[in-house]
N, C-alpha and C positions, 0 to 999 in steps of 0.2 A: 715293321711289316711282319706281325706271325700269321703264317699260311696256316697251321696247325688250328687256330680259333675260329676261320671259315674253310669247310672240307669240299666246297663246290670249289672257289677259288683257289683249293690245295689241289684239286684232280685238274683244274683246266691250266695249273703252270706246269703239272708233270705232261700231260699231252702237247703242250706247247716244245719243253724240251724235250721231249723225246721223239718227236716228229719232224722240226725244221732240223735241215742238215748245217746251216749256219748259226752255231751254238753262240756265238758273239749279239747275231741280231734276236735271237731268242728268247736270250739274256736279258736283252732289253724291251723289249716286249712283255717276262712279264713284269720287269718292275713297272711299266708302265700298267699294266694291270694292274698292280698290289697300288700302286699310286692314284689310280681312278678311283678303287676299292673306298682307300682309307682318308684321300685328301681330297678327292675329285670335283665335291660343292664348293670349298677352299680355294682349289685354283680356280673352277668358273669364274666364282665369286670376285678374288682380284681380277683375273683378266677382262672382266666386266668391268668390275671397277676402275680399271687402268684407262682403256678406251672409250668410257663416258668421260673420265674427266680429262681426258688432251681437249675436247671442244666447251666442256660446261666447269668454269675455273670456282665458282661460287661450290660445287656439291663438289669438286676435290677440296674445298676446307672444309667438308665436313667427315671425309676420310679417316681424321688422326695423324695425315703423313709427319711423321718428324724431318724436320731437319736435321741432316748425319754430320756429325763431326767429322773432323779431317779425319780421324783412325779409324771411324768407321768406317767411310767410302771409299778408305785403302785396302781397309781391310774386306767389303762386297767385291770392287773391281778386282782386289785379286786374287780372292778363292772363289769366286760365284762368275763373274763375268769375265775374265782376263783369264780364270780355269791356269794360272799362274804357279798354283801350286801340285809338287807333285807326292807321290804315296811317300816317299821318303822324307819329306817333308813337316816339318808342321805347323801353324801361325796360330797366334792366341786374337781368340774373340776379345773385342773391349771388353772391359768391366762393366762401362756404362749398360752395353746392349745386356748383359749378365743381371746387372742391378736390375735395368727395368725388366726383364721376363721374369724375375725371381717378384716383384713386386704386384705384374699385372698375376702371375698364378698366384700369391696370395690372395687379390680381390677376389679373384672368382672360388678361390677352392679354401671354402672354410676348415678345412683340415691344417693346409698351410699358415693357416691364421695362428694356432699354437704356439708356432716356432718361433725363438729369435732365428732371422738370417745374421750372421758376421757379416761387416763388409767382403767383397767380389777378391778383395787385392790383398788379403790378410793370410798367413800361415800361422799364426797363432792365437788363439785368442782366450778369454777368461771363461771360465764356467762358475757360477755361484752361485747361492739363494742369496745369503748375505752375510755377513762376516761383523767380526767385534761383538763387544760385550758390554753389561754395567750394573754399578752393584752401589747401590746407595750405603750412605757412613755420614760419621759427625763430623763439621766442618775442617776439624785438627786433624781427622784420623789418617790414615794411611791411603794412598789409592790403593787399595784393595782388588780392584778391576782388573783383568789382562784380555790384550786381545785375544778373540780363537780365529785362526788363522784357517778357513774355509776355502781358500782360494784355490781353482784348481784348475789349470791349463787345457783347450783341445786343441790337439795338434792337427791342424787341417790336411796335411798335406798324408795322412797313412791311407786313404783310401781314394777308392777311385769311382766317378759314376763313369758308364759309355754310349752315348746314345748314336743313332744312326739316323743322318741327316739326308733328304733324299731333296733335289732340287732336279725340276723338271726344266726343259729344254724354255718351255712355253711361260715360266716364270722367268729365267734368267734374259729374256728379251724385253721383260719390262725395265723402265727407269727402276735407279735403285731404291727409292722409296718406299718401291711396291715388292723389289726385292727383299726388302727390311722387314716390312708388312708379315710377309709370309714364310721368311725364314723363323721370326719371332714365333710366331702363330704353333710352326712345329715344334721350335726349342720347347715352347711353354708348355704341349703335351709332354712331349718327354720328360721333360724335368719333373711335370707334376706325376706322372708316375714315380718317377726315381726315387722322389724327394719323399714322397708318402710309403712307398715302400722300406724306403731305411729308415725312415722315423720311425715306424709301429716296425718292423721284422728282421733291420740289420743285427747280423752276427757275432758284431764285431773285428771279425776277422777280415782283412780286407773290405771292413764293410763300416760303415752307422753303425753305434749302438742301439738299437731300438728296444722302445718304451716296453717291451713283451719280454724282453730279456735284462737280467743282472747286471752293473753295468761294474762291479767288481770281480764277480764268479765267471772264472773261466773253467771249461772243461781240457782237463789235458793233454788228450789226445788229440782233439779236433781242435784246438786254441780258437773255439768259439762262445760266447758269453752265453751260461745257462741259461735258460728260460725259465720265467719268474712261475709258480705254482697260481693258481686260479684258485680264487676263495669262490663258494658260494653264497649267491644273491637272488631270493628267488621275488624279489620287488622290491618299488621304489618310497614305500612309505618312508616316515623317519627313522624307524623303529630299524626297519632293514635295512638303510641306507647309514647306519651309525659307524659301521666297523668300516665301510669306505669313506665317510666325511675323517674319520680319525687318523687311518692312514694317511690323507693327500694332507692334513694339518701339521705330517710329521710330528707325530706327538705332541701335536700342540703346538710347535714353533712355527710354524705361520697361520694367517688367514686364510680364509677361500670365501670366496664371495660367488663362484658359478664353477659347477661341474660339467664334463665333458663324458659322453659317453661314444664310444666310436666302435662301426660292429660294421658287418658283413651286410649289404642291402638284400639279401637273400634273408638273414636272421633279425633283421629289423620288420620285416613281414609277420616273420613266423613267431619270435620271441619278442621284441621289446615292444611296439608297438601294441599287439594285444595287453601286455602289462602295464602300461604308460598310459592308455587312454580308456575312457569307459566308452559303453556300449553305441552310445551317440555320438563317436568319435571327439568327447571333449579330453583336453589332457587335464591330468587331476592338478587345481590351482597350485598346492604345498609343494608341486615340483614344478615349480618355474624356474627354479635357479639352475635346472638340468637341463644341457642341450642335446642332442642328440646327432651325429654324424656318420650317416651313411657312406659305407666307404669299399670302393669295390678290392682295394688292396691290404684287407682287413681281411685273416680269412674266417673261412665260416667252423662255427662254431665255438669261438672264443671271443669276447668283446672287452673293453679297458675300458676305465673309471678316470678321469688325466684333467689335469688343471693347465690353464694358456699359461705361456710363458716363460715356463720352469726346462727348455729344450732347447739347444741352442744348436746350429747349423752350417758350417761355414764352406763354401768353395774360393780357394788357391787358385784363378786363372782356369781358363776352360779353353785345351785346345784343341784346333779341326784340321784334319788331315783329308787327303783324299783316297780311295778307297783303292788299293791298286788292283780288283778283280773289275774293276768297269773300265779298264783304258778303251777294249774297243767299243765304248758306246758313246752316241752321239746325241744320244735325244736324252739324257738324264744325268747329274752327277749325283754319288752317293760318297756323303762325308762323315765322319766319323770323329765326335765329340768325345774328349774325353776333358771330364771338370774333378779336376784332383779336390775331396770334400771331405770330410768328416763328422760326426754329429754326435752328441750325447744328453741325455737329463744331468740336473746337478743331484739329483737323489732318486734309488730307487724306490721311494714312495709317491713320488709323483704320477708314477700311474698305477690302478691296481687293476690286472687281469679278472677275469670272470669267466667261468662257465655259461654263455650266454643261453643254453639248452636248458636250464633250472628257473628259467625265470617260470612264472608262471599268470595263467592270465587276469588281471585286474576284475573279480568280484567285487561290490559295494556292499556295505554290509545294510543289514535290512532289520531295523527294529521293532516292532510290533506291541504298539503300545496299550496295553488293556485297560478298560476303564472302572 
């Protein structure tokens, strides 16, 4: 809930607190606000959907509800409904419900789609393009070959995401199915924020390496990973596009069969889109193999060049606590996720920066043929 990105909603929680004399029921009023704000179609939405389907059983199987596992349903009745846990406290989400929210935000957010995820339950995991070698000879001769040893560890567990889980009075009265329903529904926002912002922007430091930054080069004073230099591109012919197909080839050591281009939706307006397509909004055929990714945690004026696959991701257990500034509220809990994670590319060539401000707008050229 940032008050700060709506300034109406920002003046009407300061008149709230600074007018009722009971700062506790204030409190709560305006999370209830910021929760109308930001989830409010969300919860209709189940709560509609809860009390059609106690009388109509055919349109609850078309819901989605899962069946919860035993850890699940111990673990809703007793941080959601039983309210069992307290600030001191803290209890880990299953993996399972981890897996699927990290799976449904892949469908929906082709950003996500780049990444390998590590399994939920892992603290360590491999990072690689690929490793080994070979080197033909006469059948007598020597093996000549040695492995090269590429193998490189991510340790999941150096950083940390925290998201803030807010469960309203009017959800927690549903069966827990529809408690599942809509705690997922929030997890998946937040993560897909998190998750896209450490990919393209983490630090390193307490943080994802992300794609924008070195994932060797640290600055010393701030122990956070440089930021990669932006080559200029100012279109996507072959001709311009050759010093980024050769980068993501790593000099030749691998294929690429589709490019990623991921930028700002503010500078995909103004910059790639007029370069990308001609005047009749067709995209020019020779760059089919380029996708294009709109991304609002991208910032503006810089956009990356990035191959799928080559980014790996992994969260250690993801655990919720409860918030100890809401004991005295009644109508809402606010819980607080925290998913110990880590992320990095297996090479900084996998993605190259750009000046996305250099592009410029896609001309056709015009021949004129005299007879």
């Amino acid at each position: 809930m940032k008050f700060n990105e709506n300034e109406n909603l920002k003046q009407k929680a300061i008149e709230i607190l600074n007018e009722r004399e009971d700062k506790a029921a204030a409190i709560q009023e305006v999370i209830d606000l910021a929760l109308n704000e930001k989830y409010g179609e969300l919860i209709e939405e189940i709560q509609s959907a809860a009390k059609k389907a106690e009388t109509d059983k055919e349109y609850a199987k078309t819901l989605g509800l899962r069946n919860l596992s035993e850890k699940e349903t111990k673990f809703y009745e007793k941080v959601i409904v039983n309210q069992a846990l307290t600030a001191n406290q803290e209890d880990i989400i299953p993996t399972s419900i981890i897996d699927l929210t990290l799976e449904n935000v892949r469908t929906e957010s082709p950003i996500l789609n780049l990444i390998n995820f590590a399994p939920a339950d892992v603290k360590r995991w491999i990072v690689a393009d690929k490793t080994g070698n070979h080197v033909w000879g006469s059948l007598t001769g020597n093996i000549d070959g040695e492995l090269s040893p590429k193998i490189e560890s991510l340790v999941v567990e150096l950083s940390k995401l925290t998201v803030y889980l807010v469960i309203p009075k009017a959800i927690r009265d549903l069966s827990l199915p529809f408690v599942d329903k809509y705690f997922r529904a929030v997890l998946e926002e937040e993560l897909r924020n998190g998750v896209a912002d450490g990919y393209l922007n983490g630090e390193g430091k307490d943080q994802p390496i992300g794609i924008y930054n070195k994932i060797k080069e640290v600055d010393g004073s701030s122990q956070k990973n440089k930021p990669k230099d932006t080559i200029e591109v100012k279109g996507f012919s072959p001709k311009q596009l050759a010093p980024v197909k050769k980068a993501l080839t790593n000099d030749g050591k691998r294929t690429i069969d589709k490019i990623y281009l991921i930028c700002n939706p503010a500078d995909e307006a103004d910059y790639v889109a007029p370069a990308l397509y001609d005047r009749l909004g067709n995209m020019i055929s020779s760059y089919k193999n380029l996708e294009v990714i709109s991304e609002p945690m991208n910032k503006q004026g810089k956009a990356i060049f990035t191959i799928a696959g080559k980014y790996t991701m992994g969260f250690s257990g993801f655990n919720v606590k409860e918030y100890d500034q809401t004991k005295a509220m009644e109508d809402a809990d606010v819980l607080i996720g925290k998913a110990y994670a880590n992320g990095r590319a297996v090479d900084d060539n996998v993605a190259i920066a750009i000046d996305v401000t250099k592009l410029e707008e896609f001309i056709p050229e015009i021949k004129t043929i005299t007879p």
